[in-house]
Structures are given as C-alpha cells and as structure tokens.
N, CA, C and O of each residue as an XYZ file, in Angstrom:
332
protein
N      -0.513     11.318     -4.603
C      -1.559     10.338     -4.396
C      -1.473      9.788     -2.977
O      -0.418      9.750     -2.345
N      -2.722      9.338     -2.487
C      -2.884      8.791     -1.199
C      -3.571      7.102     -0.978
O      -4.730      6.715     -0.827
N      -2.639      6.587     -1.024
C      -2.867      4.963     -0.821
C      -3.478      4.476      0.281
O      -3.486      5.069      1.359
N      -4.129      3.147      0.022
C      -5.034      2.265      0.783
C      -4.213      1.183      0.574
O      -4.014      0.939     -0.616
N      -3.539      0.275      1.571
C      -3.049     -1.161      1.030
C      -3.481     -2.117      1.698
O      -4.346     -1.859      2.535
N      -2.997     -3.571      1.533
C      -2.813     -4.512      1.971
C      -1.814     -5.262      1.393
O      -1.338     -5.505      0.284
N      -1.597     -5.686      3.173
C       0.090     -6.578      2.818
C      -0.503     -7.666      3.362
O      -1.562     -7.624      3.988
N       0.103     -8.589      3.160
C       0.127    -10.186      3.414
C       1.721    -10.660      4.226
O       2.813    -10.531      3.672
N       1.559    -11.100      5.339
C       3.402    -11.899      6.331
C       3.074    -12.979      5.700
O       1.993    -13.557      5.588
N       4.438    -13.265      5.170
C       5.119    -14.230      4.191
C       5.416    -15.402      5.874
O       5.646    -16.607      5.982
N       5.280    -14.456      6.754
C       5.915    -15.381      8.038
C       4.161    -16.193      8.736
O       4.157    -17.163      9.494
N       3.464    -15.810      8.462
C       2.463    -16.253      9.464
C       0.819    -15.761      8.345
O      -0.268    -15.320      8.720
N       1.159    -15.986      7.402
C       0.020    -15.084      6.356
C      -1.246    -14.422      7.280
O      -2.386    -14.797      7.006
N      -1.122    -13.817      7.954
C      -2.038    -12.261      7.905
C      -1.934    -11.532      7.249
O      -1.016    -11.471      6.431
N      -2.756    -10.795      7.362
C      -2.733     -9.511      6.567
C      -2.475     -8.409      7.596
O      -2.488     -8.585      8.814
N      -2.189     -7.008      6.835
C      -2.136     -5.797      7.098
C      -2.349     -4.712      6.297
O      -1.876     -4.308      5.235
N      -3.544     -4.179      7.411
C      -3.730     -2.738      6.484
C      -3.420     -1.591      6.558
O      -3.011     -1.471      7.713
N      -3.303     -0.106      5.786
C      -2.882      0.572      5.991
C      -2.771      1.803      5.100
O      -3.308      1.816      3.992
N      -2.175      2.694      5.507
C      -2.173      4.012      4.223
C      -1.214      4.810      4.487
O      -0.623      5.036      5.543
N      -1.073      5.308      3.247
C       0.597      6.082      3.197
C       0.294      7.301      1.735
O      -0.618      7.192      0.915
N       1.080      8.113      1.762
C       1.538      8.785      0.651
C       2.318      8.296     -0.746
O       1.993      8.254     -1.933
N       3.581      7.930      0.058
C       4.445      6.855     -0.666
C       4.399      5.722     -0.048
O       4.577      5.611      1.165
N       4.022      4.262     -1.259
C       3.864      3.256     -1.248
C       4.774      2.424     -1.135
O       4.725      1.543     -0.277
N       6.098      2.595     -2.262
C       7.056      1.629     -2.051
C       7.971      2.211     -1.025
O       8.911      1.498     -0.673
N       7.824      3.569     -0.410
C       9.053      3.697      0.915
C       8.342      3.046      1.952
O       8.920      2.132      2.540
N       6.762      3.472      2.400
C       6.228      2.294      3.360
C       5.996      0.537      3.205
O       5.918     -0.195      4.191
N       5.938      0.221      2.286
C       6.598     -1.656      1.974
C       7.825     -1.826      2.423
O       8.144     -2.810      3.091
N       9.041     -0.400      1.935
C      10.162     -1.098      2.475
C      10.230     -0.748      4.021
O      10.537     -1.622      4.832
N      10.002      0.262      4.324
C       9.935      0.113      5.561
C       9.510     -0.600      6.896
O      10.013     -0.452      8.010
N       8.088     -1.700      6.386
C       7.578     -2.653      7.101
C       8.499     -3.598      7.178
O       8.883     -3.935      8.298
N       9.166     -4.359      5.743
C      10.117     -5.189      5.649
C      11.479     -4.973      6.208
O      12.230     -5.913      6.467
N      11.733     -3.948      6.359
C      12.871     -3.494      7.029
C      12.658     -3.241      8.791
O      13.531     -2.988      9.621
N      11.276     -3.400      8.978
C      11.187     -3.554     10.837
C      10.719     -2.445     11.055
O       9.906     -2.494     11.977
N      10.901     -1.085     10.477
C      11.138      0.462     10.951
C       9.164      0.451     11.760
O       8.787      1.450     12.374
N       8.574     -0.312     11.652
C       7.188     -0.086     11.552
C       6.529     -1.283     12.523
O       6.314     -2.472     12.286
N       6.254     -0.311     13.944
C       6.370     -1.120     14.933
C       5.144     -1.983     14.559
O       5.483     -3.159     14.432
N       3.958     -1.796     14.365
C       2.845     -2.730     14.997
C       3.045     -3.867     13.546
O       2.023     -4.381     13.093
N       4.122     -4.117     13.038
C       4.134     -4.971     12.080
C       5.896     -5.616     11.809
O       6.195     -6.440     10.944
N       6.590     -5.157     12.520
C       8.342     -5.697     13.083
C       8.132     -7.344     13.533
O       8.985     -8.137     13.133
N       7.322     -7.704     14.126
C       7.562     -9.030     14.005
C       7.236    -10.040     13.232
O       7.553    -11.206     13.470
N       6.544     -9.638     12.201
C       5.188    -10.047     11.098
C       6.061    -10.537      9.925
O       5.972    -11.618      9.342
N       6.838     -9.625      9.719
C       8.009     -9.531      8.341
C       8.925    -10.826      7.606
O       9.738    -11.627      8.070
N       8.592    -10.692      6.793
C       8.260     -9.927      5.705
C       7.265    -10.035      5.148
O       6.680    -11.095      4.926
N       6.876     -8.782      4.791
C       5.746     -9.022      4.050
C       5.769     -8.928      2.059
O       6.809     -9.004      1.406
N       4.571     -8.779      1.541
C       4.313     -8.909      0.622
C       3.130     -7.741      0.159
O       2.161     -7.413      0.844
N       3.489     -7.219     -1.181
C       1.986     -5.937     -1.297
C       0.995     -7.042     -1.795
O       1.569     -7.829     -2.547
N      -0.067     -7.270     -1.631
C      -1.354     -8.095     -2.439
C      -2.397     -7.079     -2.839
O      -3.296     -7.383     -3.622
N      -2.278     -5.770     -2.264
C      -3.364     -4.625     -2.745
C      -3.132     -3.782     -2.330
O      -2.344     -3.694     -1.389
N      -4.005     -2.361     -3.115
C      -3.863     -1.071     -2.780
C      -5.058     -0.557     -3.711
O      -5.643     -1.246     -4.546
N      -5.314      0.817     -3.402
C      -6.233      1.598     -3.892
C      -5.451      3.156     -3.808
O      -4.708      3.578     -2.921
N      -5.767      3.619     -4.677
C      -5.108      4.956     -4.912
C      -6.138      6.192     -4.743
O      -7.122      6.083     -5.475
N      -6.113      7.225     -4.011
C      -6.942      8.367     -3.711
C      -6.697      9.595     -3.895
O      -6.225      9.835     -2.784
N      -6.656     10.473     -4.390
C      -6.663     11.989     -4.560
C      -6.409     12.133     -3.357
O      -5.205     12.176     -3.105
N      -7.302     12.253     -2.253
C      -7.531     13.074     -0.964
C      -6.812     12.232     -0.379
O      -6.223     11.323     -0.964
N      -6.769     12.512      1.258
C      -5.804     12.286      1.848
C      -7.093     11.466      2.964
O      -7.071     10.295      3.344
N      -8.015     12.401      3.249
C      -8.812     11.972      4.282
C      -9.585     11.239      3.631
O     -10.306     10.661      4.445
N     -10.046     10.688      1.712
C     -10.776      9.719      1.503
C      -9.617      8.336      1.724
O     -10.103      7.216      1.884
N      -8.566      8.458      1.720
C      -7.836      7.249      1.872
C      -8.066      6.650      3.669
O      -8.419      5.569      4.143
N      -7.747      7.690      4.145
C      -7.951      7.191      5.544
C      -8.802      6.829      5.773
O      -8.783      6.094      6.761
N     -10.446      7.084      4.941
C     -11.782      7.151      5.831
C     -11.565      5.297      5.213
O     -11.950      4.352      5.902
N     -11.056      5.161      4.167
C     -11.476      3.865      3.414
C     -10.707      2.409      4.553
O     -11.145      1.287      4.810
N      -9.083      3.324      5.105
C      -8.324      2.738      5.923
C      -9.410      2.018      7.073
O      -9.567      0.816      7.285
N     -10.067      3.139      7.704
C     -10.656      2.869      8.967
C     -11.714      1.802      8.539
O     -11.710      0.740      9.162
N     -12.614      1.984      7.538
C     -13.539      1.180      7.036
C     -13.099      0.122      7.184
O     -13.730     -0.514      8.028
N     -11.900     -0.643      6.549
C     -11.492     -2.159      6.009
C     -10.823     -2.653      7.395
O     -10.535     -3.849      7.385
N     -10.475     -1.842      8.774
C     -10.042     -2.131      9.691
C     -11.309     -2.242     11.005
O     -11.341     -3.087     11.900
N     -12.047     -1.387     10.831
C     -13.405     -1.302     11.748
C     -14.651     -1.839     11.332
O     -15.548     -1.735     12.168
N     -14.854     -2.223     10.577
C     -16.383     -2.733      9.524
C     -15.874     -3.833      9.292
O     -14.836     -3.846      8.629
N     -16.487     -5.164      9.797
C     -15.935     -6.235      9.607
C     -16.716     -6.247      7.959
O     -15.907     -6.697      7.146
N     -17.925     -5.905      7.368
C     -18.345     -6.446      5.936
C     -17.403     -5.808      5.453
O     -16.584     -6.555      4.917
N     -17.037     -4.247      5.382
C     -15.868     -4.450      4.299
C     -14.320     -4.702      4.058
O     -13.498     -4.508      3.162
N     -14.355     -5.177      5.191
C     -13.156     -5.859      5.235
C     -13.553     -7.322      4.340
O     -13.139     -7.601      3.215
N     -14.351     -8.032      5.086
C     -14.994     -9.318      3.978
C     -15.142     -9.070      2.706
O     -14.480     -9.769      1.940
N     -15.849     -8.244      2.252
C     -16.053     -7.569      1.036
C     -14.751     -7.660      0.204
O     -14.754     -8.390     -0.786
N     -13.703     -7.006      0.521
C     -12.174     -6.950     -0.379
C     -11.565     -7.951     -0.177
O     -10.792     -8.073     -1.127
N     -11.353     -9.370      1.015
C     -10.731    -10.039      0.968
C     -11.770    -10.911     -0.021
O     -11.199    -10.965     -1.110
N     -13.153    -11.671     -0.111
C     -13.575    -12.072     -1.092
C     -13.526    -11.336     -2.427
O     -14.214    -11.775     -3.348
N     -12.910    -10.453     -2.574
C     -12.765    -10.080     -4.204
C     -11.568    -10.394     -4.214
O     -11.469    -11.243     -5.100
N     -10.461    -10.199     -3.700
C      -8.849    -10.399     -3.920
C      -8.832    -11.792     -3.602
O      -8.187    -12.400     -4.456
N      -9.331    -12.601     -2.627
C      -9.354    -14.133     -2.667
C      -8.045    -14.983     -3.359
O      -7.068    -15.505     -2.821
N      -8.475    -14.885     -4.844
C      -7.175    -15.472     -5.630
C      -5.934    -14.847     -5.311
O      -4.964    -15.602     -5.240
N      -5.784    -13.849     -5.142
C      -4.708    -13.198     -4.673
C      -3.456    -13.572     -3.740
O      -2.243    -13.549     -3.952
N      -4.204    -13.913     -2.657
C      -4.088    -14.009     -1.543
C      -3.216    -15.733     -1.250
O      -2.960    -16.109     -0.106
C-alpha cells in the first residue's frame, strides 16, 4: 500500500504532509530527526492518512493537499476535531 499522511509538531502545531510506502517506519523516522525538511519540527504526531493501491495516485493526492490551497482546506475542515 501507498500512503497519504498528515502529521501534526507537538513542538509548534503545524502540520506536515507527505507519502510513503511504510507508514510507521516514516513516523518513526520524522521523530527520530532522520527527515530533514521536518528535524526541527519534532515530534510529531500521525492525525491522518489515506491509503492507495498505486503509488502515483498517492503522490498525485500528496501534491494536491500541498499545492491546491482548497484541498488542503478541504481535509483540514473535515479532520478539524482532530487536530
């Protein structure tokens, strides 16, 4: 499977998005620093994910929630409570 996430810094609450194959080796790896554009952010927290067959529908969804400001709005007003 091919993941879509979002993490939340427990240090400064942003978020971060992102995609991976394996889910819980990339969580630990953010929390553990190994993962530069997010080493000073840490620790974080999972608050979401989406799961994909394909590899390139996960990414296309990645770029979406990072480049398209509506759907980025879009998922943070549905996860809201979450958050």
């Amino acid at each position: 499977m091919n993941y879509v996430y979002v993490l939340k810094s427990t240090k400064d609450n942003e978020l971060y998005i992102g995609s991976t194959t394996d889910l819980r080796r990339r969580l630990r790896e953010h929390n553990e620093g190994k993962a530069f554009s997010t080493k000073l952010r840490r620790p974080f927290e999972l608050v979401y994910y989406e799961a994909y067959r394909g590899l390139e529908d996960a990414r296309d969804r990645e770029k979406a929630l990072k480049l398209r400001g509506n759907s980025r709005k879009h998922l943070i007003n549905r996860i809201s409570r979450s958050l």
